[in-house]
C-alpha positions in Angstrom: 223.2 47.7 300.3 224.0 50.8 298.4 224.4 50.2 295.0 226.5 51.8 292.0 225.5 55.5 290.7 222.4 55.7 288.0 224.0 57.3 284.7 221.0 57.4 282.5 223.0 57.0 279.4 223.9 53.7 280.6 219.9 52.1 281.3 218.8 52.7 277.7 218.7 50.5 275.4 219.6 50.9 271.3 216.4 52.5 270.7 214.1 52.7 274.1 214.3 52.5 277.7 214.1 49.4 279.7 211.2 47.5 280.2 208.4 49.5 282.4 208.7 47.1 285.4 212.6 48.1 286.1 211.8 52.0 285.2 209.6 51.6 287.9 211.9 49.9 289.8 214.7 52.5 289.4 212.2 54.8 290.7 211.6 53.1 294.1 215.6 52.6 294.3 216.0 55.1 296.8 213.4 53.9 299.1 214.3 50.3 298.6 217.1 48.0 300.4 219.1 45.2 298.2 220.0 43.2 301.1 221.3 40.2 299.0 225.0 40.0 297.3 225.9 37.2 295.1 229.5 37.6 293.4 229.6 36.5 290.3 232.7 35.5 288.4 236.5 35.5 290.2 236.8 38.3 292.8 240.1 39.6 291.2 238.4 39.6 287.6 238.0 42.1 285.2 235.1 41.0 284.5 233.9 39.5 287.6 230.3 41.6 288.8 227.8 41.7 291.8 223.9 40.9 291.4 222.0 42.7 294.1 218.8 41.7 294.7 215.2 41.7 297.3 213.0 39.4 298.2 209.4 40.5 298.7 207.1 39.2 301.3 205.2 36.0 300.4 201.7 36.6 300.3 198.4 35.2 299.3 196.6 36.1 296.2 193.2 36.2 297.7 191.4 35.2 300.4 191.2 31.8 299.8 195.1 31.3 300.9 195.3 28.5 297.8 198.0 30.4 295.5 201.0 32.6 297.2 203.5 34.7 295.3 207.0 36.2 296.1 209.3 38.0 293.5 212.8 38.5 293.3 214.1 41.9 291.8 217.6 42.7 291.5 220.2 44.3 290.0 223.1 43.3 287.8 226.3 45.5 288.5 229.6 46.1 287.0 232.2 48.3 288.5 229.9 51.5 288.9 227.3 50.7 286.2 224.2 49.2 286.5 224.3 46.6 283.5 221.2 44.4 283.7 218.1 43.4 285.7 216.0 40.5 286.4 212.6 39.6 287.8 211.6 36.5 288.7 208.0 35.4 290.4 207.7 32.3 292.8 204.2 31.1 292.5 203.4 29.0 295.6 200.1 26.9 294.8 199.1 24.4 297.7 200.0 21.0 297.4 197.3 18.9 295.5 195.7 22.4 294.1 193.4 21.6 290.8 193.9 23.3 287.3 190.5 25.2 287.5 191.4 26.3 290.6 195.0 27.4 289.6 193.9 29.1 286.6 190.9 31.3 287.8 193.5 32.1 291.0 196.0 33.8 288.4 192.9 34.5 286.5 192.0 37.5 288.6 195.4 38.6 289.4 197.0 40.2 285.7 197.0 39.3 282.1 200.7 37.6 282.0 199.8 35.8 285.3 196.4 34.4 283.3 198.7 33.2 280.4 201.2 31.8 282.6 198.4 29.8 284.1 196.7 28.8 281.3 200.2 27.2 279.6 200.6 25.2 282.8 197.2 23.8 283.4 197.3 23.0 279.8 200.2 21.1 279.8 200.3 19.4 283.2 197.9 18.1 285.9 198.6 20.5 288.3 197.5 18.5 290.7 200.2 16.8 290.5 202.9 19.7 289.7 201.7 21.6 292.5 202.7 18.4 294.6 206.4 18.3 293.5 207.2 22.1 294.3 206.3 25.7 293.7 206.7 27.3 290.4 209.3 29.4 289.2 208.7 32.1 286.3 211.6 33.7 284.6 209.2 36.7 284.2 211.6 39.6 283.0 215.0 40.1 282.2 217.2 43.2 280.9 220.8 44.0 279.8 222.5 47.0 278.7 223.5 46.4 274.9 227.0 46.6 275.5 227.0 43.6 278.2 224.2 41.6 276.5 225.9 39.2 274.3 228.0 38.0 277.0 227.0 34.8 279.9 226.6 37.0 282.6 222.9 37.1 283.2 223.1 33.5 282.5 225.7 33.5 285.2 223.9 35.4 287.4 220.2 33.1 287.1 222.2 29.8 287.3 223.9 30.9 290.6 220.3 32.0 292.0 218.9 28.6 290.8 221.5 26.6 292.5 221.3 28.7 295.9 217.6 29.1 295.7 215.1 26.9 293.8 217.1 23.8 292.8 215.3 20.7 294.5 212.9 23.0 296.0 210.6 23.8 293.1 209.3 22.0 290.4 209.9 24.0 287.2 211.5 27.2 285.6 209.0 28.6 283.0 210.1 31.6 281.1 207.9 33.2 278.0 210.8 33.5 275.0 208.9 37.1 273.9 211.5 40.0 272.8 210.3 43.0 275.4 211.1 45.3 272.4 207.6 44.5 271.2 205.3 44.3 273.8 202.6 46.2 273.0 202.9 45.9 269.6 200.4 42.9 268.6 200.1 44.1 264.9 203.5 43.1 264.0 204.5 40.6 266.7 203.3 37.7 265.3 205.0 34.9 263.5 203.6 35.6 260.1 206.2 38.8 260.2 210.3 37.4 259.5 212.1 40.5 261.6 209.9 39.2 264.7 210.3 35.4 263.5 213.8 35.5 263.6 214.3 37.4 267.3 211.6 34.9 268.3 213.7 31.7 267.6 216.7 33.2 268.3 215.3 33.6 271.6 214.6 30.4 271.9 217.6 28.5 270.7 219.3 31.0 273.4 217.2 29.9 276.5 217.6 26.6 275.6 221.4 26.7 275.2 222.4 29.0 278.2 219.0 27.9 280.5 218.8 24.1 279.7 215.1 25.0 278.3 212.7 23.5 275.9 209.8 24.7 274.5 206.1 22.9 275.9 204.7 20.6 273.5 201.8 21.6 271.1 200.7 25.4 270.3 202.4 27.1 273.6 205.8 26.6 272.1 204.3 29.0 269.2 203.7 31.1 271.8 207.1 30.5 273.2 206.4 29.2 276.6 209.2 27.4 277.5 210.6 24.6 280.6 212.6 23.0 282.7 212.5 20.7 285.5 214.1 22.0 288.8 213.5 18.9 290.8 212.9 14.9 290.3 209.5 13.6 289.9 208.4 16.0 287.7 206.0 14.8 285.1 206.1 15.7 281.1 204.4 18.2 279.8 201.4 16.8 277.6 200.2 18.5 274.5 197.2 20.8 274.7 194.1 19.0 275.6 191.2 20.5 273.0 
């Protein structure tokens, strides 16, 4: 699929580029194919758009073939801009897989993968999670400022969800962080009001366009957030101490 021009005025945000893991992306965008199309919106719309997205291999975290992982990367599009992006990870434990053994899988992979481990097996028996389905983690997303307030990357992840993971996996998991301060642990804490406010306003706007809640206990402090994808999944329990 050969997707719309790059103008680089167009990928920056108000104040920085995007996120690290779509520069990178960008990058690679000549070397890489987008062999998936979904149309989103009326054909004959205005403000109808194209998401074009890959699908990496699925492959095992280590040798002991207990966790697998597949991402999806793709592109948002409108007319002959690039508008948004999103980046989800499919995490693939094997059915019946413990939460010692799910955490120190993710454990040696990367820091965000850690975290994302240590919210579940805190708040479920993944014995019993890993049962009902893989895992689905909402792990980045970016819009250009002049297409962000809209529903179209809402649009776009609701289309995916009903095409791809609904009754397949067992949850949607997303981290409600603003990417404008990653990296910036001094003042991105909840103690400071500018990063209080984007915090919860990220979260009343997952919950209203996604259909998530926060976990129960600390991790909805740290804005780790859910929602079932398929019947039979258990509550989340508070943090065990």
């Amino acid at each position: 699929m050969r997707l719309p021009h790059w103008n680089g005025s167009v990928l920056m945000r108000r104040t920085k580029a995007m996120p690290d893991s779509f520069s990178v992306e960008l990058s690679r965008t000549f070397y890489l194919a987008y062999p998936r199309t979904l149309l989103i919106g009326a054909k004959d719309s205005p403000s109808n758009a194209t998401f074009h997205y890959r699908l990496t291999k699925k492959w095992w975290l280590t040798e002991d073939e207990i966790v697998a992982q597949q991402e999806l990367i793709g592109w948002i599009c409108r007319g002959p801009e690039r508008v948004g992006a999103i980046h989800l990870i499919e995490w693939h434990p094997i059915p019946g897989l413990g939460n010692e053994d799910f955490y120190f899988e993710l454990d040696t992979y990367t820091q965000s993968a850690e975290a994302l481990a240590g919210a579940l097996a805190t708040a479920w028996d993944m014995e019993q999670l890993s049962t009902v389905g893989p895992i689905l983690e909402f792990h980045r997303l970016w819009m250009h400022p002049d297409h962000a307030r809209g529903s179209l990357w809402c649009d776009v992840m609701q289309q995916l969800i009903r095409r791809r993971y609904a009754d397949k996996f067992s949850v949607l998991i997303q981290h409600a962080f603003p990417i404008e301060y990653e990296g910036e642990e001094e003042v991105a804490t909840l103690g400071n009001p500018p990063f209080r406010r984007r915090f919860r306003a990220m979260q009343r706007l997952y919950t209203r366009t996604m259909g998530v809640v926060p976990f129960p206990g600390p991790e909805a402090e740290e804005g780790w957030m859910w929602r079932a994808l398929s019947k039979g999944v258990p509550e989340p329990k508070v943090r065990r101490e």
